[in-house]
C-alpha angles and dihedrals in degrees: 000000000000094000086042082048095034088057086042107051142042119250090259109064123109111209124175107235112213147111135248126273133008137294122183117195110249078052098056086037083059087058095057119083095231109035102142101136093345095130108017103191118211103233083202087056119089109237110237130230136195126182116200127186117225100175086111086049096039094052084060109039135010099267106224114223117261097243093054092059105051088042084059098047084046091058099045087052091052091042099051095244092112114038113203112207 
């Protein structure tokens, strides 16, 4: 998506990069094969939410949903594609 955008716009556009949708994260630790105590919420803590628009960036690209996207991160991570440090 950034080299598709990079060819497509000039150095000085802002554009929100995000996906569709919403995640949260007990939701996103459920997708992962081994998720026991990974993310631990604070029930004491507010959950935080941030709305982004993406219509700049829509009008440009197909927007992939949000779930999709961290499924896929998920899998590559599982998978070894992708090494955290």
């Amino acid at each position: 998506m950034l080299f598709e955008l990079e060819a497509r716009l000039d150095g000085g556009t802002l554009l929100n990069m995000v996906g569709r949708g919403v995640v949260s994260v007990r939701e996103a630790a459920g997708w992962m094969k081994d998720h026991d105590g990974v993310f631990e919420v604070d029930p004491a803590k507010q959950p935080e939410h941030y709305e982004v628009n993406v219509e700049r960036l829509s009008a440009l690209l197909d927007v992939p949903a949000t779930a999709d996207t961290v499924q896929r991160f998920i899998r590559d991570v599982e998978e070894g594609t992708i090494a955290l440090s």
